[in-house]
FIFI-674341 format. One line per field, with one value per residue (C-alpha): x, y, z. Coordinates in steps of 0.02 Angstrom, whole numbers, plus 32768, in hexadecimal, padded with zeros to 4 digits. Each point is the difference from the previous one (the first is absolute). Layout:
// residues N
c1 <- [X,...];
c2 <- [Y,...];
c3 <- [Z,...];
This chain:
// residues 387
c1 <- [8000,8056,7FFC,7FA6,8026,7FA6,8069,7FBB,7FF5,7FE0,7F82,805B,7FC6,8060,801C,8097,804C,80CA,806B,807D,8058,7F82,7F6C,7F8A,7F99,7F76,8004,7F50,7FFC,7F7D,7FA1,7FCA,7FA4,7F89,7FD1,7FE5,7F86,7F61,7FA0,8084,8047,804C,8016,807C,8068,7FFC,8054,8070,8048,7FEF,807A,806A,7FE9,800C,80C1,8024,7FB8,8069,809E,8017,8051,8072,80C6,8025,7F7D,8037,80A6,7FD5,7F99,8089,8067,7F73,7FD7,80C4,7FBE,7F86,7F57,8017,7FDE,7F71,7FA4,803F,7FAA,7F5F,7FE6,800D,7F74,7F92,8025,7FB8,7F76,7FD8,8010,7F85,7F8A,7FF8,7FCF,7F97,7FD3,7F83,8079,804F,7F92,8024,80A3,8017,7F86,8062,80B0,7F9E,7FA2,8029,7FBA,7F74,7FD7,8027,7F43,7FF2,8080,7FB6,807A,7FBA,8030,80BB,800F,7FCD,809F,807C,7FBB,7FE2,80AD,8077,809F,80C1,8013,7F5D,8067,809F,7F9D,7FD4,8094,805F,7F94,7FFA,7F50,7F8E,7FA3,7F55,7FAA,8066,7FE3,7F2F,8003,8051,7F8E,7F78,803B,801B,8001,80DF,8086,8026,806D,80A7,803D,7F82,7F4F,7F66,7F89,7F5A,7F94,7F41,7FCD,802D,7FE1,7FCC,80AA,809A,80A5,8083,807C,7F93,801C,7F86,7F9B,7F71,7FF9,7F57,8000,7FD9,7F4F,7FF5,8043,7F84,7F7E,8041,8003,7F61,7FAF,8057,7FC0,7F42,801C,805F,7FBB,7F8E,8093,808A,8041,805A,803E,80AB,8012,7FA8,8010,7FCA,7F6C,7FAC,7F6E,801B,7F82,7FA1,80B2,803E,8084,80C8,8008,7F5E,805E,80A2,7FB2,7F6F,8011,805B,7F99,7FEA,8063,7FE3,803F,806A,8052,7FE6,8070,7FD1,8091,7FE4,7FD3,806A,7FD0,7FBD,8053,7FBE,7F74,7FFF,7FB7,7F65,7FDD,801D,7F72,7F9A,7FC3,7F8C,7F45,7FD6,7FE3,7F36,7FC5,7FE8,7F57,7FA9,7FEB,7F65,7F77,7FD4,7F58,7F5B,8021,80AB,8068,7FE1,80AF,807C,8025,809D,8065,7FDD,7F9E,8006,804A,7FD4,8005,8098,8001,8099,80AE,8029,8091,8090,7FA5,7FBC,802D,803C,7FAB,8009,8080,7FED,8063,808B,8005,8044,8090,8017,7FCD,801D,7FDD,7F7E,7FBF,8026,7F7A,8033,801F,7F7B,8012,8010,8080,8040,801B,7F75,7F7D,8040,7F94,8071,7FCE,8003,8086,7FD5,7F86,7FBF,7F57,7FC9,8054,8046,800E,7F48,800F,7F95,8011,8063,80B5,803C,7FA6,7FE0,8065,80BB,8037,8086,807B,7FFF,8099,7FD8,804F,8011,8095,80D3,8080,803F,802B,8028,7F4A,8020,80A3,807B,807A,807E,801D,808F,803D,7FC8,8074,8050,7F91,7F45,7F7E,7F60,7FC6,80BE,8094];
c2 <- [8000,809D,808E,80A1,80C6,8091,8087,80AE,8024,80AA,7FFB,7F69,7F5C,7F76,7F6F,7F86,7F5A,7FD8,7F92,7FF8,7F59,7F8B,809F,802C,80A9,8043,80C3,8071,80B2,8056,8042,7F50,7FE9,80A0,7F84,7F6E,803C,7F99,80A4,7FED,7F65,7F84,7F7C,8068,8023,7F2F,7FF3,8072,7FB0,7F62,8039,8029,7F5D,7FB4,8050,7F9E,7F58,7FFF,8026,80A1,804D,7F7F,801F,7FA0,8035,80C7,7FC6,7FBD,8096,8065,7FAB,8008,80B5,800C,7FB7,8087,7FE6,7F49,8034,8080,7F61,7F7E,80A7,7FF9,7F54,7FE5,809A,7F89,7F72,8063,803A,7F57,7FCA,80AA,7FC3,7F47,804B,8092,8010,807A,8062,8013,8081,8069,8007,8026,808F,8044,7FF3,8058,808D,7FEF,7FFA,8081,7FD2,7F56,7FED,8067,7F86,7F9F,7F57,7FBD,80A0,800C,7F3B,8015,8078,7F88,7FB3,80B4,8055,7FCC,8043,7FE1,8096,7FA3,7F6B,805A,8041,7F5E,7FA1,8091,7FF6,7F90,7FD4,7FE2,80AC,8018,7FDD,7F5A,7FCE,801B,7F8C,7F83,7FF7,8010,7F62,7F7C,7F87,8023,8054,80B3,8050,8018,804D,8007,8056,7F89,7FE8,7FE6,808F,7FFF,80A8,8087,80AA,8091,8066,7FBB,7FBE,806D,7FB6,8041,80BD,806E,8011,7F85,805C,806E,80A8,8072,7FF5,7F68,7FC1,806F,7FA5,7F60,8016,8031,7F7D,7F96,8065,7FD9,7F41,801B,7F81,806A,802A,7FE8,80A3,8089,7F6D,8044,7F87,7F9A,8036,7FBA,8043,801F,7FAB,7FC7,7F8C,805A,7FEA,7F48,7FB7,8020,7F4C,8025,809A,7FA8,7F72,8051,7FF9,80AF,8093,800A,7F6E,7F57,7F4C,7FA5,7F7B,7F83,7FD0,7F4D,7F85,7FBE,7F4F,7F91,8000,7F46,7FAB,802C,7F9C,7F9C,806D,7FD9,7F6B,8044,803F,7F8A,8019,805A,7FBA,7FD5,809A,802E,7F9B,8061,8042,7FA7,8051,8028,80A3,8002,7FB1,808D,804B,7FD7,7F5C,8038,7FF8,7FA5,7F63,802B,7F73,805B,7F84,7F53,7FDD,7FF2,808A,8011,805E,8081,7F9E,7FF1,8043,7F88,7FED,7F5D,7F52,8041,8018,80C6,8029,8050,80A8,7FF0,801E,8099,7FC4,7F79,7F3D,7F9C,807E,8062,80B2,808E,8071,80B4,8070,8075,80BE,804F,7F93,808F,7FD5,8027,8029,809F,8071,803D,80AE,803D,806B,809E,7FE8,7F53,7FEB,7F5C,7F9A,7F61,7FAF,7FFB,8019,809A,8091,7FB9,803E,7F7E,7F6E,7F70,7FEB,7FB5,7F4C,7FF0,7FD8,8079,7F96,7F76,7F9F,7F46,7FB8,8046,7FA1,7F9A,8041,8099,8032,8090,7FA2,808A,7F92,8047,80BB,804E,8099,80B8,809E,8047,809E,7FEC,801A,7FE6,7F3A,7FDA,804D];
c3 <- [8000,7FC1,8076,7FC5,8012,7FCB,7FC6,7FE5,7F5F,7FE7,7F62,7FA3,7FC3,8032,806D,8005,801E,8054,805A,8087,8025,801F,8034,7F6F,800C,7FA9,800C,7FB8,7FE1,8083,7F54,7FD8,8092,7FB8,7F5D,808A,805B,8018,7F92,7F83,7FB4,8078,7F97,7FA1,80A8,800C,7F56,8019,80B4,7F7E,7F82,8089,805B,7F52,7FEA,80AB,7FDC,7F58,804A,7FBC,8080,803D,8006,7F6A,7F9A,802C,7FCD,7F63,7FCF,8024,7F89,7F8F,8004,7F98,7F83,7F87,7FF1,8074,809C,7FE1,7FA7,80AC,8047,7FAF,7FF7,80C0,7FFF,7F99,806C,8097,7FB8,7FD1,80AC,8042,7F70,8043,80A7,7FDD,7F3B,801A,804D,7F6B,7FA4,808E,8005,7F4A,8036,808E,7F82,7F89,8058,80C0,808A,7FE9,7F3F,8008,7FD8,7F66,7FAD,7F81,7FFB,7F7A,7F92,805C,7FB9,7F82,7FD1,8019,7F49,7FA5,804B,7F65,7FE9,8026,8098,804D,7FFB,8034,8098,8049,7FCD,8070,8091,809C,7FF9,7F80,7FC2,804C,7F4C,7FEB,80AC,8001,7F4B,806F,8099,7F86,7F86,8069,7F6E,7FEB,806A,7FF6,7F74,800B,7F70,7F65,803E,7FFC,7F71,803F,8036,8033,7FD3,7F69,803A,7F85,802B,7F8A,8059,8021,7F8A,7F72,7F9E,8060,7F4F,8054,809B,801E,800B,80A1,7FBE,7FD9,80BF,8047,7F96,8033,80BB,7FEC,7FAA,8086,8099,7F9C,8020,80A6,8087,8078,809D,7F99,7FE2,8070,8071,8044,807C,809C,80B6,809F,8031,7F54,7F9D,7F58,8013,7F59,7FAE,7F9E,8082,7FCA,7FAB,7F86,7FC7,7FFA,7F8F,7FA7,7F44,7FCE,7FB3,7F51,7FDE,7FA3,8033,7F93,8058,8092,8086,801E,7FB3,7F43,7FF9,7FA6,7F44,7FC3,7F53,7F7F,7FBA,7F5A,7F5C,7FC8,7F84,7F4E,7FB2,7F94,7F58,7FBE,7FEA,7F51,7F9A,7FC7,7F6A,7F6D,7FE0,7F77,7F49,7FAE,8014,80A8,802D,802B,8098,8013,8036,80B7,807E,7FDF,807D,805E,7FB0,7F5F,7F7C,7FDF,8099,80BB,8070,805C,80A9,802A,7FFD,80AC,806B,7FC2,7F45,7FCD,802C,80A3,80B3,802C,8066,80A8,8026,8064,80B2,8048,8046,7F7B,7FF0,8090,8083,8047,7FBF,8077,801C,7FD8,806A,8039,7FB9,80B6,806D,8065,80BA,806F,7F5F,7FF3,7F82,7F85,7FCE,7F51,7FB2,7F8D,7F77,8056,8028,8034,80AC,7F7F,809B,803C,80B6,800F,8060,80A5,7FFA,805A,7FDF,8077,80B3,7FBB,803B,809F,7F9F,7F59,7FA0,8043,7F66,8049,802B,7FD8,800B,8094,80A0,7FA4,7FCB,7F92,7FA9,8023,8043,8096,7FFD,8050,804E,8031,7FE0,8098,8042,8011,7F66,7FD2,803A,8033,801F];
């Protein structure tokens, strides 16, 4: 049992985890203990003791570890990655504790301790995958720990470990405002932001705006709690993506049998002045000859061939997905120029009350659930979740 210490922290963020000979200590900034509170958001003060237990429990802060990381920091570039992936490591190990803590605390990085609640997580994940560009990747490859944006697309996917080097792929939601690797061509004008915000503030959840921050003592009771506005689907955006993993992709079936041929071709119509009143229709065989029905699927001579399966012969079709998988059924709300909800959940921002567990994603890999493997050392000096 590590001890713990409070340390005053004088408006900063941070808590951390060291060693000293065989003693282990856990030390959190007083300011922490502001997001904590039971009006506030708890569960993100357990994940972030977690992470810090987490550091302890994988020996990051044990002699020969430090020593190695020393060693490691002489290297350029190695020891700021040994860095970050003992960062992911904790906050898998905060995560296995507390997951719903973890919306939280990407809040609290994001915004602190008094806006941690107007953070939309979803959005600041969602980053990580539109954020291209070599100085993004020069900033993170520099830095100790993983950047915020990186680090939210990680808690958020549990389906594979956090990025190291090349920024993540998958992203739920597009937003209407271009990256900011792009020429600022695409970007709206003064007028057109204004128009934007306030076709947002027209679908704004009732309580939802001018929320700088929660204190003791005050009702919000008319407001939707921190996590719905941490989760809710982001204004004016559209979903594009799911988090849950892929399913392996079946063999491909067999082509279809080789299409027959044709039916006979329509006798030719007899010669000769054409009876009064006409011959009347033809037979559909044409004349002289019996009527023959369409040629089926696979032609003549052959039984019709069913279509394959989705995921090919020999295996069961998977059902597609539904149009709105977001986590919780959040409504997504239209961007500019949209009219209609495509996802069909009507007028309740936030859908239906979210699962315990929002990743739950079944089972990672053996004792190491999220299949990061051993991390290792901290920096010297405290930061952010580990010094």
């Amino acid at each position: 049992m590590p001890d713990a210490y409070v340390l005053a922290g004088n408006g900063t963020i941070n808590a951390f985890a060291s060693g000293h000979g065989f003693r282990r200590t856990v030390v959190v900034y007083s300011d922490l203990f502001e997001v904590g509170g039971t009006v506030r958001d708890p569960e993100a003060l357990r994940f972030i003791i977690g992470h810090e237990v987490g550091h302890l429990a994988a020996g990051h802060v044990s002699y020969f570890r430090l020593l190695f990381t020393q060693l490691a920091y002489q290297i350029p570039f190695v020891g700021m990655a040994l860095s970050r992936s003992q960062e992911y490591t904790a906050d898998n190990y905060g995560y296995l504790h507390t997951p719903e803590g973890s919306w939280g605390v990407m809040g609290v990085l994001a915004g602190g301790k008094y806006l941690n609640a107007e953070v939309n997580v979803h959005e600041l994940a969602d980053r990580a995958a539109s954020e291209k560009g070599f100085w993004v990747h020069l900033t993170q490859w520099q830095s100790t720990h993983p950047v915020n944006t990186w680090r939210a697309h990680a808690l958020r996917d549990r389906s594979a470990p956090g990025r190291m080097f090349i920024r993540p792929g998958k992203r739920l939601f597009e937003g209407p405002l271009p990256a900011g690797s792009t020429f600022s061509g695409p970007y709206p004008t003064p007028s057109e932001a204004l128009g934007m915000l306030a076709q947002a503030d027209a679908v704004r959840p009732a309580g939802s705006g001018d929320q700088w921050g929660r204190f003791v003592g005050g009702d919000y009771s008319a407001r939707p709690s921190m996590r719905q506005m941490q989760q809710a689907a982001p204004l004016l955006a559209r979903r594009v993506g799911s988090i849950a993993p892929d399913g392996p992709t079946g063999p491909a079936g067999p082509t279809a049998p080789p299409t027959g041929p044709g039916g006979p071709s329509n006798g030719p119509a007899p010669t000769g002045g054409a009876p009064t009143g006409g011959y009347g229709a033809a037979p559909a065989g044409g004349y002289g000859q019996p009527s023959a029905t369409s040629a089926p699927a696979g032609g003549y001579g052959q039984p019709s061939a069913p279509a394959a399966p989705a995921g090919g012969y020999g295996q069961s079709s998977a059902p597609a997905a539904p149009e709105d998988d977001s986590m919780y059924g959040a409504t997504r709300i239209s961007r500019p120029g949209e009219t209609a909800d495509p996802y069909g959940q009507g007028g309740e921002p936030y859908g239906q009350a979210r699962p315990s567990d929002p990743y739950a994603q079944g089972p990672q890999n053996g004792e190491d659930p999220y299949g990061q493997g051993p991390g290792s050392s901290t920096p010297s000096g405290p930061a952010p979740y580990g010094g």
